[in-house]
Backbone as CSV, one residue per row, in Angstrom:
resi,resn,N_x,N_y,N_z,CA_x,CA_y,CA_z,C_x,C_y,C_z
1,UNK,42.308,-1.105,17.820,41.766,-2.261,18.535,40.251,-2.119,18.688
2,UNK,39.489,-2.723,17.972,37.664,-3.116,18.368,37.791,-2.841,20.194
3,UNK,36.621,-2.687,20.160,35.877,-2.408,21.410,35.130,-3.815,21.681
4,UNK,35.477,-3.806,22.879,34.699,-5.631,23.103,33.878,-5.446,23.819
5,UNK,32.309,-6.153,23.561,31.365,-6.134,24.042,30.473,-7.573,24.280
6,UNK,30.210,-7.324,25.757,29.689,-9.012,25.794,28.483,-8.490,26.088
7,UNK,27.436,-9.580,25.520,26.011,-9.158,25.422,25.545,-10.372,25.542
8,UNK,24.534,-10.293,26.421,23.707,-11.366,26.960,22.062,-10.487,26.118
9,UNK,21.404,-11.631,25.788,20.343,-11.373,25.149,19.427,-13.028,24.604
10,UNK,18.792,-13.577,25.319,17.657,-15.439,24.898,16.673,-14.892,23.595
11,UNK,16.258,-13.813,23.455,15.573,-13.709,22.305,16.587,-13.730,20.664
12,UNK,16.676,-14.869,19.770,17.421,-15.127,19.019,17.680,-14.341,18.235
13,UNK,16.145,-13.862,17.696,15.962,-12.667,16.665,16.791,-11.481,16.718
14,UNK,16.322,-10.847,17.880,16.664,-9.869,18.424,18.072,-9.738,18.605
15,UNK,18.945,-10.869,19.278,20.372,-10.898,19.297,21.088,-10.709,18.154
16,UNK,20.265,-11.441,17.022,21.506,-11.748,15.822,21.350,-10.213,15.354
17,UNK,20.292,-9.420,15.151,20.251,-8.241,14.680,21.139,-7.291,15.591
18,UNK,20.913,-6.893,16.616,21.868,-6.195,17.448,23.608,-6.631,16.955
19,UNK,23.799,-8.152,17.162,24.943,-8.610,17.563,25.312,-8.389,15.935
20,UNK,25.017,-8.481,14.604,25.284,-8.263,13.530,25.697,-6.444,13.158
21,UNK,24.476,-5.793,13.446,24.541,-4.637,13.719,25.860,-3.516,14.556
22,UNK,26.089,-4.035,15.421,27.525,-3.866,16.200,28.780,-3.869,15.425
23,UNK,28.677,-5.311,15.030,29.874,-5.802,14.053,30.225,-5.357,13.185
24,UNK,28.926,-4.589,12.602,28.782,-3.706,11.000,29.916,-2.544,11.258
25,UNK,29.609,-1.858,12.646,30.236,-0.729,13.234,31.772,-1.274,13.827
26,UNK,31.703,-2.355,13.279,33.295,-2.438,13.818,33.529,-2.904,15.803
27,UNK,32.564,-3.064,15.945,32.658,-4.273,17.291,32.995,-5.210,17.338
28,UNK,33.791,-5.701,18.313,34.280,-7.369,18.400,32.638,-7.640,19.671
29,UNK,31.834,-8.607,19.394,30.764,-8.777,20.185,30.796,-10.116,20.736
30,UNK,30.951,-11.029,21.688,30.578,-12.289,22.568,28.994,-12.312,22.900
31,UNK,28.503,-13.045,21.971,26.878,-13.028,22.110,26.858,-14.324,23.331
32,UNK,25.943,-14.183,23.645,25.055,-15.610,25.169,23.940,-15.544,25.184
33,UNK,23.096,-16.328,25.623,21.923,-16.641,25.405,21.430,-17.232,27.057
34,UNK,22.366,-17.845,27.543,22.266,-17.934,29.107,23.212,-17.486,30.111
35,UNK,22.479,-17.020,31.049,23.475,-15.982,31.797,24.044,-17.021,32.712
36,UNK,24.019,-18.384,32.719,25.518,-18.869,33.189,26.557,-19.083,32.462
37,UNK,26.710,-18.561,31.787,28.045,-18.532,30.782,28.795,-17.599,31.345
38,UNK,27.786,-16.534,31.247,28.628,-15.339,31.603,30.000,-15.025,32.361
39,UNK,30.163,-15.935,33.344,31.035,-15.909,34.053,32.778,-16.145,33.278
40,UNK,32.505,-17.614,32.948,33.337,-17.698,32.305,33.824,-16.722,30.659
41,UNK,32.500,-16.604,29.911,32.788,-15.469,29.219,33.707,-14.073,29.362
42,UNK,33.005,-13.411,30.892,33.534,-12.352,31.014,35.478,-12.634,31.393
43,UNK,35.651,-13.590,31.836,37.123,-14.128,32.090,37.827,-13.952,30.684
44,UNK,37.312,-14.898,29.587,38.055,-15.074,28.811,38.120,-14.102,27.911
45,UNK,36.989,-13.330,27.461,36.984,-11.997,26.488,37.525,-10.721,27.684
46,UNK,37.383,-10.757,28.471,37.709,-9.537,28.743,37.026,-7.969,28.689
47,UNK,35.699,-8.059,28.561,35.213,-6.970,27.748,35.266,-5.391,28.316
48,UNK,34.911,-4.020,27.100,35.378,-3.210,27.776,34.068,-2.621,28.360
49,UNK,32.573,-3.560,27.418,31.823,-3.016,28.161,30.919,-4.631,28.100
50,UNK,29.194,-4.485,28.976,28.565,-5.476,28.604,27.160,-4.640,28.561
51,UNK,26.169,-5.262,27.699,24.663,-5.152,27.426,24.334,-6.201,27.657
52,UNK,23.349,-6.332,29.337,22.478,-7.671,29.349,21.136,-7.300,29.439
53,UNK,20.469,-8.291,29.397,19.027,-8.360,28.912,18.469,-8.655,30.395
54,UNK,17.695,-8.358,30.666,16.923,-8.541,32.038,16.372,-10.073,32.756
55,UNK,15.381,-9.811,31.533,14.756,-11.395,31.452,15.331,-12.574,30.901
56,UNK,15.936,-13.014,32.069,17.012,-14.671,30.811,16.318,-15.133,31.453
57,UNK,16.200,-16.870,30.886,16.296,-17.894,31.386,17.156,-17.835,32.933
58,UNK,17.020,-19.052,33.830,17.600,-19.291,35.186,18.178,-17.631,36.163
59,UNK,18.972,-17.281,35.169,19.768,-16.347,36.118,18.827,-14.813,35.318
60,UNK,19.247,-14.047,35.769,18.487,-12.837,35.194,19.558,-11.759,35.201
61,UNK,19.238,-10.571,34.362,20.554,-9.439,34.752,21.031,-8.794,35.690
62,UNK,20.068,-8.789,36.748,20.789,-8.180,37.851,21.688,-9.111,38.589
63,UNK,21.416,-10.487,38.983,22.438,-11.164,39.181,23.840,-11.579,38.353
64,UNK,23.824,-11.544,36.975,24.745,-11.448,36.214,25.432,-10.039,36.603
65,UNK,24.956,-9.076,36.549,25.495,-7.685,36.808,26.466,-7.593,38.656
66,UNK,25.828,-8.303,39.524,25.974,-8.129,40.877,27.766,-9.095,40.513
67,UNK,27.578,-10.005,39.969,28.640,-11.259,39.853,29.968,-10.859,38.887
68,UNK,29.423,-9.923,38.098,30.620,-8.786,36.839,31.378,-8.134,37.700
69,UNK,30.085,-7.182,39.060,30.676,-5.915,39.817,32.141,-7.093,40.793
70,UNK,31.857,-8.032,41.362,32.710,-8.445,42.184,34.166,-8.558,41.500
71,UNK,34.114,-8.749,39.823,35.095,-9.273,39.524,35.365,-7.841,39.020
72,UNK,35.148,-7.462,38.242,35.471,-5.425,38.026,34.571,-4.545,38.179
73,UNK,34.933,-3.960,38.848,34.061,-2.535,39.846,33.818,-1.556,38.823
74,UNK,34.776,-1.913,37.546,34.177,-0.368,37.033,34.016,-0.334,35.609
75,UNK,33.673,-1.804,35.212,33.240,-1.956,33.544,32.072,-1.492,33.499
76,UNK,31.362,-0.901,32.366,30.188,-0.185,31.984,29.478,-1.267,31.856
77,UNK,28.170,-1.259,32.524,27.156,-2.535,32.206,25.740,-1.342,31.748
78,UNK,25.218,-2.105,30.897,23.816,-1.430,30.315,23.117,-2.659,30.372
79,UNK,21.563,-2.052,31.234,20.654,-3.039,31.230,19.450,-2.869,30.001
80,UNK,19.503,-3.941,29.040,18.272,-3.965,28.215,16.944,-4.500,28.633
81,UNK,15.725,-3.602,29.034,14.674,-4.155,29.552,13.325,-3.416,28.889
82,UNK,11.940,-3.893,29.065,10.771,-3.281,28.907,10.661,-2.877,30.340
83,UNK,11.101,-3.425,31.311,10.793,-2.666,32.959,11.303,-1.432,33.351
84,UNK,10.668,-0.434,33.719,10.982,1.299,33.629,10.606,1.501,34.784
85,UNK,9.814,1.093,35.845,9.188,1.646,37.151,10.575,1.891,37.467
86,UNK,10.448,2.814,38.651,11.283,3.601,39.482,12.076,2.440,40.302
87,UNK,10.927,1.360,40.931,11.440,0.768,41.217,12.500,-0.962,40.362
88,UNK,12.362,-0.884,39.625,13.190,-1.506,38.515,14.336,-0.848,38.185
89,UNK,14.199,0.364,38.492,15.885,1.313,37.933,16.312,1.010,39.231
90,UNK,16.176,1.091,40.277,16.640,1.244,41.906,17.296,-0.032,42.038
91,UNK,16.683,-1.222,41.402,16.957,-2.548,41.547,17.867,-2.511,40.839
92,UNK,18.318,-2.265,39.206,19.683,-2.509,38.290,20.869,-1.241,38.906
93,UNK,20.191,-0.182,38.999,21.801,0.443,39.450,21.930,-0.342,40.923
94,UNK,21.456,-0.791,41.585,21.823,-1.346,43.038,22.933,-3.132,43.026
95,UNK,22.268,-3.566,41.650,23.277,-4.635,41.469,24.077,-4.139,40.430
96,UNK,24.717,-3.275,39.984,26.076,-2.576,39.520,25.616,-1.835,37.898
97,UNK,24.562,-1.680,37.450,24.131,-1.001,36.199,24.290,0.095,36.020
98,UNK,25.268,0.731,35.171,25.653,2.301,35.009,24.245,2.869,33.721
99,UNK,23.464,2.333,33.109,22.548,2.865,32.098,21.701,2.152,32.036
100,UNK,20.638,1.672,31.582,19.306,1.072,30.944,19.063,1.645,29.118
101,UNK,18.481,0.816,28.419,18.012,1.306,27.000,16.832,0.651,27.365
102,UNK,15.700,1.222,26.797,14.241,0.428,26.453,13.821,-0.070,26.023
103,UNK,13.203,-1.639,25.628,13.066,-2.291,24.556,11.527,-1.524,24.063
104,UNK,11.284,-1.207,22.705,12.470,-1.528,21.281,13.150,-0.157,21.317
105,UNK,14.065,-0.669,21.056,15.102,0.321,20.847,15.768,0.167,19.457
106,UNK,16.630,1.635,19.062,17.167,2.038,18.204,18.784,1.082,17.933
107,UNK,19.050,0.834,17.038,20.712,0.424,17.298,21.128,2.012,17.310
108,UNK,20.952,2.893,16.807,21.076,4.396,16.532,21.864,4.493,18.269
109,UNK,20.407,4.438,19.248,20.267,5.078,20.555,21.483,3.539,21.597
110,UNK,21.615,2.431,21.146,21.968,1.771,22.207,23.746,2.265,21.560
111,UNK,23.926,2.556,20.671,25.570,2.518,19.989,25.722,3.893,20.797
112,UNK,24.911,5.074,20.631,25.293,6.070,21.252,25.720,6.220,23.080
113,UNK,24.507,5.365,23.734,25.032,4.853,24.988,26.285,4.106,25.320
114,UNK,26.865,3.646,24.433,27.655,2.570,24.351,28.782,3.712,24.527
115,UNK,29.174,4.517,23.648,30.125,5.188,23.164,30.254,5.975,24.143
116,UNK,28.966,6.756,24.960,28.828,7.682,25.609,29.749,7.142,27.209
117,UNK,29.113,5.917,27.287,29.765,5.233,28.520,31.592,5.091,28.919
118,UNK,31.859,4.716,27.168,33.489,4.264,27.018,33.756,5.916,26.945
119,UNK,33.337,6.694,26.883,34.152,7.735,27.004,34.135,8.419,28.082
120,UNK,33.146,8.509,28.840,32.701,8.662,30.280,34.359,7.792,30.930
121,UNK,34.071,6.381,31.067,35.257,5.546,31.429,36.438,6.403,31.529
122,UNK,36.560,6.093,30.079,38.203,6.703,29.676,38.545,8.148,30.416
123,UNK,37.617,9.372,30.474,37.784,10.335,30.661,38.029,9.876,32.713
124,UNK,37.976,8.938,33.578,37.662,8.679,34.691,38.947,8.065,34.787
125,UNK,39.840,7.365,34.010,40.812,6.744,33.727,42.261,8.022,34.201
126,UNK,41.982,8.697,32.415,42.596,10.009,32.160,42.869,11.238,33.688
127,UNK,41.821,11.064,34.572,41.465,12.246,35.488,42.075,11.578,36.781
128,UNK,43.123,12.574,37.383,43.589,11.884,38.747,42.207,12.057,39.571
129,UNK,42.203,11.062,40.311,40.981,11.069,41.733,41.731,11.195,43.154
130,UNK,41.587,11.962,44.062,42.082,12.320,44.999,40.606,11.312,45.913
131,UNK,41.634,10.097,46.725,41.125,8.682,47.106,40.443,8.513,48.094
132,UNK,40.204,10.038,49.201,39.343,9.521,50.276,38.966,11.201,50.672
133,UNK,37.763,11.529,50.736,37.497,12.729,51.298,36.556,12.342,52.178
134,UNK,36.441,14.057,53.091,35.497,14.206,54.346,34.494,14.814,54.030
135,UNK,32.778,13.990,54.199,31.957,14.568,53.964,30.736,14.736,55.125
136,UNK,31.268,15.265,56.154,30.386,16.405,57.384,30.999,14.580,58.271
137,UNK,30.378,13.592,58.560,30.465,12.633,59.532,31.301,11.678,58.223
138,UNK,30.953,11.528,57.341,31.855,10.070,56.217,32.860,10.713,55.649
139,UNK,33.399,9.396,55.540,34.760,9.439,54.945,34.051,8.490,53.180
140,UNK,34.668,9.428,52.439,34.092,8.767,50.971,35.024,8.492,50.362
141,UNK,35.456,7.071,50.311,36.458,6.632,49.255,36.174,6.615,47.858
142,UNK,36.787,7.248,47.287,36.109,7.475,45.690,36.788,6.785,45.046
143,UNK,37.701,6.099,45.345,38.542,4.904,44.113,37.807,3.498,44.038
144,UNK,37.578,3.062,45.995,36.846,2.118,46.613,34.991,1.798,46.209
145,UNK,34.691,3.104,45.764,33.419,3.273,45.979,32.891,2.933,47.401
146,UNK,33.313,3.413,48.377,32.712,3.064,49.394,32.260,4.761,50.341
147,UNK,31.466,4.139,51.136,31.223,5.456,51.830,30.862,4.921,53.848
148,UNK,31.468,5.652,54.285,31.678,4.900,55.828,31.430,6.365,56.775
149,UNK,31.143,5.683,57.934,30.513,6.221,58.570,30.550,5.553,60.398
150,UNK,31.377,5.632,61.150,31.953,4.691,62.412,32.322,3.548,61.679
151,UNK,31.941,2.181,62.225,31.953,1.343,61.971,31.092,0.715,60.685
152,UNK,30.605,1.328,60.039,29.425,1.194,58.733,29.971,1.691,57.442
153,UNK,30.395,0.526,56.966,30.711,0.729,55.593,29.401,0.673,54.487
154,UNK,29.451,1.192,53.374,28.091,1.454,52.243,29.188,0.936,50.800
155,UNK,28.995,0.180,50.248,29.287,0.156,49.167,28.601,0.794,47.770
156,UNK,29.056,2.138,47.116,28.231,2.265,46.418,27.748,1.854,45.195
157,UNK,27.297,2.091,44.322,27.515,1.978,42.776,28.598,2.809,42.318
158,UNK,28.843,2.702,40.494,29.780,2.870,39.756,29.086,5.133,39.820
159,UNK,27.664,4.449,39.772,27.166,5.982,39.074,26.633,6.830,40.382
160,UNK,26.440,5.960,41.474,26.053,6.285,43.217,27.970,7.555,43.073
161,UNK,28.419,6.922,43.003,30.014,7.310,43.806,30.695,8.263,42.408
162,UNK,30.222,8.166,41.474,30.439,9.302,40.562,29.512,10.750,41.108
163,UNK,28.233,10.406,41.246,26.823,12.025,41.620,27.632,12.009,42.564
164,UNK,27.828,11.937,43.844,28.533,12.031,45.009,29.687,12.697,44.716
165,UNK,31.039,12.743,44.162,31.926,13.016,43.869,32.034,14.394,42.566
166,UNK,30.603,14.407,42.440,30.546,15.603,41.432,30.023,16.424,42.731
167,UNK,29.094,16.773,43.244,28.480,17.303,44.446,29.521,17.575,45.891
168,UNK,30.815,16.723,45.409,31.439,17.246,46.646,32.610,18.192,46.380
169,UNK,32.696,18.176,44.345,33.725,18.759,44.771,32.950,19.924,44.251
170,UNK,32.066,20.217,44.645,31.386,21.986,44.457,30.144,22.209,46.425
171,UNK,30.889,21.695,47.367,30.453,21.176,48.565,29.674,22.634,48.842
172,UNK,28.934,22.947,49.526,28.170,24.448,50.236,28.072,25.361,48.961
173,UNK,27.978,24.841,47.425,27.654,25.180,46.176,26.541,24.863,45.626
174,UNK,26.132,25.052,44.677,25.232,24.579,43.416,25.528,24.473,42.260
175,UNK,25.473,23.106,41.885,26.112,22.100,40.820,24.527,22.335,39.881
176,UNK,24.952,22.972,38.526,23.810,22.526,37.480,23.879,20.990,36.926
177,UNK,22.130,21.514,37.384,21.734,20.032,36.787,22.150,19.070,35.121
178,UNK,22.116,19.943,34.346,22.369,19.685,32.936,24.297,19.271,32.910
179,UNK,24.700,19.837,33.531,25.667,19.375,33.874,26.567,18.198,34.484
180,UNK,25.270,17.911,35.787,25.455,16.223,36.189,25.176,15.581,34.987
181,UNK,24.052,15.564,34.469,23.934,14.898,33.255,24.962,14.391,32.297
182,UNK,25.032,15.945,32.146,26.228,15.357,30.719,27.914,14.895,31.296
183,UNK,27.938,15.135,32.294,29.046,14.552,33.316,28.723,12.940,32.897
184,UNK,27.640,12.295,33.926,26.966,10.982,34.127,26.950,10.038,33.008
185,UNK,26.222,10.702,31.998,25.501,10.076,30.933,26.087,10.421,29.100
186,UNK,26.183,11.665,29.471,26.952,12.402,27.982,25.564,13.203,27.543
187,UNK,24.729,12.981,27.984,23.146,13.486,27.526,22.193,13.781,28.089
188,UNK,21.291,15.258,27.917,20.175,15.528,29.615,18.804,15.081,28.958
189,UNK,18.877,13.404,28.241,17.679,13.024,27.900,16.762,13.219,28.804
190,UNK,15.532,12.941,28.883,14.150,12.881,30.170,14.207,11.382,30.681
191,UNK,14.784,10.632,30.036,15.017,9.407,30.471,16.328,9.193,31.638
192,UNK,17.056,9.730,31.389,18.515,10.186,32.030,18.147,11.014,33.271
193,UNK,17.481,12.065,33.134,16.631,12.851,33.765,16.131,12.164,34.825
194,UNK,15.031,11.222,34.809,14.691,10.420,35.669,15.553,10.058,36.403
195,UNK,16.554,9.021,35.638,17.609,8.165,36.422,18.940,9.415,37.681
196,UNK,18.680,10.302,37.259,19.585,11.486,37.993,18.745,11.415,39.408
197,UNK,17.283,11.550,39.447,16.243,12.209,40.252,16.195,10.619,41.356
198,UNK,16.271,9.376,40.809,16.525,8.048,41.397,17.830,8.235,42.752
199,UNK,18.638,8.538,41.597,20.187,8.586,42.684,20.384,9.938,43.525
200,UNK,19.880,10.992,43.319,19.425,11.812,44.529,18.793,11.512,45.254
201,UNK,17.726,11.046,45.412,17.089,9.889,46.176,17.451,9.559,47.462
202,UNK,18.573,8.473,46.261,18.857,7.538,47.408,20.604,7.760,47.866
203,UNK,21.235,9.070,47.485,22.529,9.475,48.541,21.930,10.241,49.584
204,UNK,20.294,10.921,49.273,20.081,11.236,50.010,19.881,10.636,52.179
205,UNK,19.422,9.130,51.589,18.907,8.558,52.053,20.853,7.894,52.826
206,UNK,21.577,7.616,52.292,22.827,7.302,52.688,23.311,8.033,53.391
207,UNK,23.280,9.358,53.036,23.593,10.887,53.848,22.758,10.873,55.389
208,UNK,21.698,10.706,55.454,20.565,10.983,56.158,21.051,11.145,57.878
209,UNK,22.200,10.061,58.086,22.588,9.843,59.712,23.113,11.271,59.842
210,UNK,24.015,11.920,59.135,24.299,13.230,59.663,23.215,14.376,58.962
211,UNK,22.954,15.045,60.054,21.614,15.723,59.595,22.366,17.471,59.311
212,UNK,23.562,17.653,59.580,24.269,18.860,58.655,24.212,18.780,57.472
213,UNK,24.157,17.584,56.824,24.460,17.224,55.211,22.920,18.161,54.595
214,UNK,22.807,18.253,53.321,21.515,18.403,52.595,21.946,18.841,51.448
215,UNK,21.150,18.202,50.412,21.128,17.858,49.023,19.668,18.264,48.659
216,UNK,20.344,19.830,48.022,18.675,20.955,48.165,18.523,21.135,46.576
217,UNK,17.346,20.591,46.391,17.286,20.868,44.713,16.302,22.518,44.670
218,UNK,17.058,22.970,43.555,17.299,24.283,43.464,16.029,24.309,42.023
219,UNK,14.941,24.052,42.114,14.226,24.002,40.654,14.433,24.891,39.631
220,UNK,14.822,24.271,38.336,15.468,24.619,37.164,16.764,25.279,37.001
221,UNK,17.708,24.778,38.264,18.861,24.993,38.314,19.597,23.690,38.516
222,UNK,19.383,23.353,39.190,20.272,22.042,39.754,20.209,21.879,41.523
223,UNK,21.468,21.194,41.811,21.489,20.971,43.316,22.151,21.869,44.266
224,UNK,22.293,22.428,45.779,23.095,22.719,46.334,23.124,21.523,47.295
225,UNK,24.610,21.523,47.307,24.990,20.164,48.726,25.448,21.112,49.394
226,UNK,24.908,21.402,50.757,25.163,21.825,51.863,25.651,20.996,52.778
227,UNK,26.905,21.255,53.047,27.679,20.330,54.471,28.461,21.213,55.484
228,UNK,27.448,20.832,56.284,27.656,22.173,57.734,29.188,21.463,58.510
């Protein structure tokens, strides 16, 4: 069975080459050109993953992405953009983006993300998840993606509630870094790299109400999560 991929992309050029390119490799692909389709698209194809483009017309990718997450929590979305600031990655994984590629890009480098993701998936599929643990004051639902705290629920991301769930189950340890990586991503690119250093960040920042917690980077090792 092809791998189905819906791809949002307004630059024509650019689409038919990608969207041809795919096909070559044996993809079933749903090309769009405006991200109000999408909706109904993603209904009727079904896909197992999507590549949208940042900059559309009317709607843009992070709102396409925010509107995917409501309807499945845990399809692989890759954002295609020239925007790289720190704060542009913070913005796509926050409306449901598990990767970014850079425009111009390789078909080489976006097929390998692609693959890297569906197997990431599958292997998340394959792996029982034990559905709610205690982390110092939260309770972290790892099926839910959620993370709570009294009355304060956090909804996380796909890749927020994966780092979290690698870090807890090595808790008052140290988790190598190259390891989250190739857990996360399949690869300890410098680009990937970055995006790791983003989402420490900001569980840090989720963590923060209980002040036992700490997420101690260990330079040129990786992390220890300490939970007193």
């Amino acid at each position: 069975m092809k791998t189905r991929v819906l791809y949002v992309e307004d630059e024509p050029f650019l689409g038919r080459i990608v969207k041809e390119s795919l096909e070559s490799r044996d993809f079933e692909v749903t090309m769009l050109s405006d991200g109000q389709q999408v909706a109904a698209a993603f209904d009727k194809t079904k896909p197992d993953i999507c590549v949208l483009d940042i900059m559309l017309p009317i709607r843009d990718g992070y709102s396409i992405a925010k509107d995917i997450r409501q309807v499945n929590p845990y399809v692989p979305i890759i954002f295609v953009t020239a925007k790289v600031q720190t704060e542009d990655l913070l913005k796509g994984f926050e409306s449901g983006g598990n990767d970014y590629i850079r425009k111009p890009f390789s078909m080489e480098e976006l097929i390998v993300r692609i693959n890297n993701l569906l197997q990431l998936r599958q292997q998340q599929k394959n792996t029982p998840v034990q559905e709610c643990v205690t982390i110092g004051r939260y309770e972290f639902n790892m099926l839910r993606y959620e993370l709570k705290t009294g009355t304060q629920v956090r909804k996380l991301s796909h890749r927020e509630a994966n780092l979290l769930a690698i870090l807890s189950e090595n808790r008052n340890g140290t988790t190598n870094r190259k390891d989250i990586l190739m857990r996360l991503w399949g690869d300890d690119s410098f680009f990937n790299s970055r995006n790791l250093d983003v989402y420490i960040t900001k569980l840090r920042d989720y963590l923060k109400e209980d002040p036992s917690i700490e997420i101690i980077t260990i330079k040129g090792v990786g992390y220890h999560f300490a939970v007193g």
